[in-house]
C-alpha positions as CSV (number, residue, x, y, z in Angstrom):
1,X,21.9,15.8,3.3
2,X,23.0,14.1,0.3
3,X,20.9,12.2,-2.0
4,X,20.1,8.6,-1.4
5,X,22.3,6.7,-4.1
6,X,19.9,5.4,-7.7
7,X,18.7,1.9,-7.7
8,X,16.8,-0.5,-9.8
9,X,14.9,-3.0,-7.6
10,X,13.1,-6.1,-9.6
11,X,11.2,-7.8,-8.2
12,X,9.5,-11.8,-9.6
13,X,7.3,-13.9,-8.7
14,X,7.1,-17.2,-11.1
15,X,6.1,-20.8,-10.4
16,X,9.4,-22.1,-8.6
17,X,12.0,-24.6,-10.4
18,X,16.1,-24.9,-10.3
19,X,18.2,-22.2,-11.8
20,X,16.0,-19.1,-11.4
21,X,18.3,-17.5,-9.0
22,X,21.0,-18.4,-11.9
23,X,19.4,-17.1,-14.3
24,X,18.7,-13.5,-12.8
25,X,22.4,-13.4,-10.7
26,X,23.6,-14.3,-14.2
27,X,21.6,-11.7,-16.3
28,X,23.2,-9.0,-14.3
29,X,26.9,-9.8,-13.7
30,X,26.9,-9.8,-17.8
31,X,26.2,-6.3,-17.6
32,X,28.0,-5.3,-14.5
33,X,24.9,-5.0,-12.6
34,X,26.4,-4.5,-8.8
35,X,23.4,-5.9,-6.0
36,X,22.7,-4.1,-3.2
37,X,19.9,-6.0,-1.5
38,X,18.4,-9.2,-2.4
39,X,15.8,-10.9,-1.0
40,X,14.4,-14.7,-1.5
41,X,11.2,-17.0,-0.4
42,X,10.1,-20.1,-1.9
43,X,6.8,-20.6,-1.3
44,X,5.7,-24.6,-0.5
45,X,1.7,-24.6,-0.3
46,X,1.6,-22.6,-4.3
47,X,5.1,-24.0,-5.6
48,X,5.5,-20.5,-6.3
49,X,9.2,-18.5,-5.9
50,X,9.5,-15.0,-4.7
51,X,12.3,-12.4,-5.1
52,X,13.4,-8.7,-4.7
53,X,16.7,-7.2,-6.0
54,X,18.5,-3.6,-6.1
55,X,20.6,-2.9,-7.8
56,X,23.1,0.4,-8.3
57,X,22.0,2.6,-11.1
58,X,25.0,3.5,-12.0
59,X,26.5,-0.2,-12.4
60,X,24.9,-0.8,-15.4
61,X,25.6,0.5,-19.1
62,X,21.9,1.0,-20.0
63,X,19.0,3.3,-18.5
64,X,15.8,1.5,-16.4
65,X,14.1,1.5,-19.8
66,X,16.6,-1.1,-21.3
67,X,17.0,-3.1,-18.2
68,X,13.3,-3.6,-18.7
69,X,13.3,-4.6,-22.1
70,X,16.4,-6.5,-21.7
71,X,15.1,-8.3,-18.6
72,X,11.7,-9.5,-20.4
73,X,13.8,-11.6,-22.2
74,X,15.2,-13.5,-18.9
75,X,11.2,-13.2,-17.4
76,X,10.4,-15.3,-20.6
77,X,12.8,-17.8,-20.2
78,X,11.3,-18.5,-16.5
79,X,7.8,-19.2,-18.0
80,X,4.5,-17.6,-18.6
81,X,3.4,-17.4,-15.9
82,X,6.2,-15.6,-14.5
83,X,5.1,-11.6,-12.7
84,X,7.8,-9.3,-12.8
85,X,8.2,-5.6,-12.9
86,X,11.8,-3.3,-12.5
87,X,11.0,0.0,-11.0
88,X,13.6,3.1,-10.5
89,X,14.2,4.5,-7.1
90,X,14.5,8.1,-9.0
91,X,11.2,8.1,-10.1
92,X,9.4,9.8,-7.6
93,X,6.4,8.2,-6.3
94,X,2.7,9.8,-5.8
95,X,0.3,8.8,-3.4
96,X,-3.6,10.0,-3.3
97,X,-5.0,10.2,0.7
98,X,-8.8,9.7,0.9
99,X,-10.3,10.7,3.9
100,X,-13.6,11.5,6.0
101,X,-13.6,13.0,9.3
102,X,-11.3,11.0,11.4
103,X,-7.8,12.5,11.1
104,X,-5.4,10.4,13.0
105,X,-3.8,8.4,9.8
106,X,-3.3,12.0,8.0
107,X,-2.0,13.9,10.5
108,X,0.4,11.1,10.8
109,X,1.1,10.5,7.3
110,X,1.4,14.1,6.3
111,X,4.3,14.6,9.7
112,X,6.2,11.8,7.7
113,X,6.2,13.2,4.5
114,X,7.2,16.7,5.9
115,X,10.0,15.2,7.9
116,X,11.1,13.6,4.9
117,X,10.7,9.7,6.5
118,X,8.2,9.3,3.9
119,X,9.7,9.6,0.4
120,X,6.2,10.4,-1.9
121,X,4.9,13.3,-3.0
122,X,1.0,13.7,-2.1
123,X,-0.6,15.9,-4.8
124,X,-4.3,16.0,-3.3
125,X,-6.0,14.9,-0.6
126,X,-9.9,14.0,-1.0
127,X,-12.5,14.1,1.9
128,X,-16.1,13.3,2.1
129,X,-16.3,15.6,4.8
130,X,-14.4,19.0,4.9
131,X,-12.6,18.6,8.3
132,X,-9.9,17.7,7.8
133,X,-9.0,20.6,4.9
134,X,-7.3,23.0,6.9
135,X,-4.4,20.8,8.3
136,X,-3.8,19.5,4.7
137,X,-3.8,23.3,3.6
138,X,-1.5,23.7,6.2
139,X,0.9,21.3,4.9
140,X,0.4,23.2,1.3
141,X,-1.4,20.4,-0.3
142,X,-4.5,21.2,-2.1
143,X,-7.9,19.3,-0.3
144,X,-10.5,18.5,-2.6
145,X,-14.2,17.9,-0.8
146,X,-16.3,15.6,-2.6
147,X,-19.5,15.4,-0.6
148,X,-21.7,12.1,-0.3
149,X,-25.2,11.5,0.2
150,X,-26.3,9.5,3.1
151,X,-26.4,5.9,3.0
152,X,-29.3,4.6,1.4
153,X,-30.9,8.4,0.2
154,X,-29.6,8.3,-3.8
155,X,-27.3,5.3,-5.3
156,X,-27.4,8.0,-8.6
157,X,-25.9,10.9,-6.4
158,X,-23.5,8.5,-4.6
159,X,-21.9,7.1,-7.8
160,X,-21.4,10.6,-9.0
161,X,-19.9,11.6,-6.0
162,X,-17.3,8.0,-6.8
163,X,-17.0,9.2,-10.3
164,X,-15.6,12.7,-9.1
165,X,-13.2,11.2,-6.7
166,X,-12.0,8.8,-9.1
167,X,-11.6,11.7,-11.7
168,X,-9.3,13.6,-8.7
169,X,-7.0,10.5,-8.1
170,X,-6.4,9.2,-11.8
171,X,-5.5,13.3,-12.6
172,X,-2.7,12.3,-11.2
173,X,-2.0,8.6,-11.8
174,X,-0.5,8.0,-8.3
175,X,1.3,4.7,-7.6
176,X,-0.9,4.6,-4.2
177,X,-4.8,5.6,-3.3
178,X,-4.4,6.1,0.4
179,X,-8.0,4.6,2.5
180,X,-7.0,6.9,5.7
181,X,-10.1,5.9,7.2
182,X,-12.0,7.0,4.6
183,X,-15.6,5.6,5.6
184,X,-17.1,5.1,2.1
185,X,-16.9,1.7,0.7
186,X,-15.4,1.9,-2.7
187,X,-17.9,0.4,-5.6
188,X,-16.3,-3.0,-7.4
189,X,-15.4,-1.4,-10.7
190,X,-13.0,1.1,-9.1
191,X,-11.7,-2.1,-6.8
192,X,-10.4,-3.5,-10.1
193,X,-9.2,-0.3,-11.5
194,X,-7.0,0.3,-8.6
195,X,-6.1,-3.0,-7.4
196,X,-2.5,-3.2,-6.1
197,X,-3.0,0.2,-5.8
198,X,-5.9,0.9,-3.4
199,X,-4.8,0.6,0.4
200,X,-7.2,0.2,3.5
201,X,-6.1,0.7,7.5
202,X,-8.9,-1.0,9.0
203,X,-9.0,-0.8,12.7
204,X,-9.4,-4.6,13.3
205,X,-6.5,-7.3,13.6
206,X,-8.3,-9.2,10.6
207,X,-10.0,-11.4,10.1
208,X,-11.3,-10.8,13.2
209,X,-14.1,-8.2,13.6
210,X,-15.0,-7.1,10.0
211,X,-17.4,-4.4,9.4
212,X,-18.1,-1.0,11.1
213,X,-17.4,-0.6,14.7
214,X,-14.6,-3.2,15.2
215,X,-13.8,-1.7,19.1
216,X,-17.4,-2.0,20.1
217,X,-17.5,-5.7,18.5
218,X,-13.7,-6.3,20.6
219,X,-14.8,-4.7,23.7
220,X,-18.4,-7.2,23.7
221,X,-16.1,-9.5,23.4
222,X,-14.1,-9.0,26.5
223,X,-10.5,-9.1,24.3
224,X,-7.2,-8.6,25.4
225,X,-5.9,-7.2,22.0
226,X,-6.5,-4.9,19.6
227,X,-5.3,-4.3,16.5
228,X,-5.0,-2.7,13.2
229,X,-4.2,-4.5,9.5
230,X,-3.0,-2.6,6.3
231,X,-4.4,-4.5,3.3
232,X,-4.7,-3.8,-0.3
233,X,-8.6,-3.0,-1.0
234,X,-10.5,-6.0,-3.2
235,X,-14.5,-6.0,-4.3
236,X,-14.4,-8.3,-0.9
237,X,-15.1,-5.8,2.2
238,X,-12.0,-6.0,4.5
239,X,-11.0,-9.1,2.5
240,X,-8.1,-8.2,0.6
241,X,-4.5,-8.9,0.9
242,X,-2.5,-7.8,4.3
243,X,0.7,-5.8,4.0
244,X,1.2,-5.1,7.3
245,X,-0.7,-6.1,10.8
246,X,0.2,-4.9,14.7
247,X,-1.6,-5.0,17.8
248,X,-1.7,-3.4,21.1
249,X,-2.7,-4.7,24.8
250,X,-5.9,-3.3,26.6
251,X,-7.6,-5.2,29.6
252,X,-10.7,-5.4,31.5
253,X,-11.0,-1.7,32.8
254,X,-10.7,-0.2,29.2
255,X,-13.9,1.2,27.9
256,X,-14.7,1.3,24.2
257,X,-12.9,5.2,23.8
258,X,-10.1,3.8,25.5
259,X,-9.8,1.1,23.8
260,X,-10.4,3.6,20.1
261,X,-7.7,5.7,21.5
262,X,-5.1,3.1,21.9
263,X,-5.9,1.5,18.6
264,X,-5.4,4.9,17.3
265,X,-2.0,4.9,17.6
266,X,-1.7,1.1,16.2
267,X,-3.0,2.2,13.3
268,X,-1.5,5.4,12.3
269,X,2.1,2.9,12.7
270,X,0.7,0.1,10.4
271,X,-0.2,2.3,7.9
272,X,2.5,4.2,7.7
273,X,4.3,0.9,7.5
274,X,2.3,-0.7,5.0
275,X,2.9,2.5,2.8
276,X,6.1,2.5,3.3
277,X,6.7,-1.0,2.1
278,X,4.1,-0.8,-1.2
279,X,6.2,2.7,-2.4
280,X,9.7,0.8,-1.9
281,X,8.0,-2.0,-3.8
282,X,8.4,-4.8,-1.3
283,X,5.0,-6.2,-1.5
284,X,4.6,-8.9,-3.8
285,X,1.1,-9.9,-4.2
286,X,0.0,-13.6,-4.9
287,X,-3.5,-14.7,-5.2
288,X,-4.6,-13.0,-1.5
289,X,-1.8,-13.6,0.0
290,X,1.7,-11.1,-0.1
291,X,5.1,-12.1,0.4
292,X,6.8,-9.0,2.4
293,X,10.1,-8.3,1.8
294,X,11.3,-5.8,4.8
C-alpha cells in the first residue's frame, strides 16, 4: 500500500468580514500552495467565520514550520481575535485510552488501529480496573492500572490516584486523552489542562439523560431512541462540546440490557467517529459549540 500523499491542513476560525477567503486563497497561490480540500461555514448567531484547508506538502517551497510562521502574518491581518493553527499530516498523532471495566469502546478502537482505519499510535492504555489489560497486551500496548478508592472513602488517595494518571498521559503528550467509558469523573484542573484534548463517549443522546445510568433513566421514560454523543470533556459534567452524536431505535418490549446492548454498538461508532474527526483536525471549537468539517 502506498503512503497516503503529505498535507498541510489549516484551519481558522476569526470574527467573519469580506475578503478572508481572499486573503488566505491569496497567501497560498503566491507560494504555489496546490488545495486539496477546503471547507467553509459562516456562522450567523456569533458573526463568526469558519474554515479548513489541505494543502499538498510538496506544493510549497518551505517546510510546515515556515508555513506557520509565514501564515501568522496573514492570521494577524484578519484580527485579534482570529484562532488558527496549521498541522502536518506526517506528524503522527498519539492518543491516550482511559478505561474502567467496560470494554466495548477499546476493543473497538484498538480493531481500528490494527486494521489500520485508524491512523494514531496508542502508546498506553490506563484503567482503574485491571480488566481490560490483557486484550490491550494482546494488541502489544503497554496497560497501566492505576487503582481508585471508592467514591466518597479518601478525596487524598483519589487525587493521587488523578495525579498518577495524569503523570502516564502527559509522558507522552498525546494530541487525544481517550474517555472510553472511563467511570471516574476527571477533577477541574486536569479539564483545563487537557481541554480540546480530553474526549468523553457518554451513552446518552445529550442533553438528554445526564449522569450515571442514562438507559435506566431512557427506559423509565418509555423512549423510542437511544443514543450516544462524543463531546470534548469541560469542568461541566456531560456539558462540553459535541463532536459527534448517533442514535439507534428500541421499542416497548426492550428491557434495560437490551436496550445497553444496542447502545453499545452506537457508541463504539460515535466514538470512533468523533476520534477520527479531532486527529484529522476537523473540529473547530467555538465557545461550546464545534463547527464539524467531515
Amino acid at each position: 500500500m502506498s503512503a497516503p500523499e503529505r498535507r498541510y491542513v489549516i484551519s481558522l476560525g476569526c470574527p467573519d468580514r469580506t475578503g478572508i477567503v481572499a486573503a488566505i486563497a491569496n497567501f497560498l497561490a503566491e507560494h504555489g500552495g496546490w488545495i486539496i480540500e477546503a471547507a467553509y461555514h459562516a456562522d450567523p448567531d456569533t458573526g463568526w467565520f469558519f474554515t479548513r484547508q489541505e494543502v499538498r506538502a510538496d506544493s510549497l517551497p518551505f517546510d510546515v514550520a515556515e508555513l506557520r510562521a509565514r501564515f501568522a502574518e496573514v492570521a494577524r491581518e484578519l484580527g485579534e481575535q482570529t484562532d488558527w493553527r496549521v498541522t502536518d499530516t506526517a506528524e503522527r498523532k498519539r492518543a491516550m485510552i482511559l478505561v474502567s471495566r467496560a470494554g466495548h469502546c477499546l476493543y473497538d478502537l484498538l480493531g481500528r488501529v490494527a486494521s489500520g482505519e485508524l491512523d494514531v499510535d496508542v502508546p498506553a492504555v490506563i484503567g482503574n480496573h485491571p480488566d481490560l489489560a490483557d486484550i490491550t497486551r494482546a494488541h502489544g500496548i503497554p496497560f497501566h492500572h492505576v487503582p481508585f478508592p471508592r467514591a466518597g472513602t479518601d478525596p487524598d488517595a483519589k487525587a493521587a490516584a488523578f495525579g498518577e494518571v495524569r503523570r502516564l498521559v502527559e509522558a507522552h503528550d498525546p494530541h487525544a486523552v481517550v474517555l472510553a467509558r472511563f467511570m471516574q469523573v476527571l477533577p477541574t484542573e486536569l479539564c483545563e489542562e487537557w481541554a480540546g484534548r480530553a474526549i468523553n463517549i457518554h451513552h446518552s443522546f445529550l442533553p438528554s439523560f445526564v449522569g450515571a445510568r442514562p438507559y435506566h433513566q431512557a427506559h423509565a421514560r418509555g423512549v423510542k431512541l437511544v443514543g450516544a454523543t462524543c463531546h470534548y470533556v469541560t469542568a461541566e459534567l456531560d456539558a462540553g462540546p459535541i463532536i459527534e452524536q448517533d442514535v439507534i431505535r428500541v421499542d416497548h418490549a426492550d428491557a434495560v440490557p437490551d436496550m445497553v446492548r444496542k447502545g453499545r454498538d452506537i457508541e463504539k461508532v460515535v466514538l470512533a467517529r468523533g476520534l477520527r474527526w479531532h486527529l484529522e483536525d476537523r473540529v473547530l471549537v467555538h465557545g461550546n459549540r464545534t463547527v464539524v468539517f467531515h
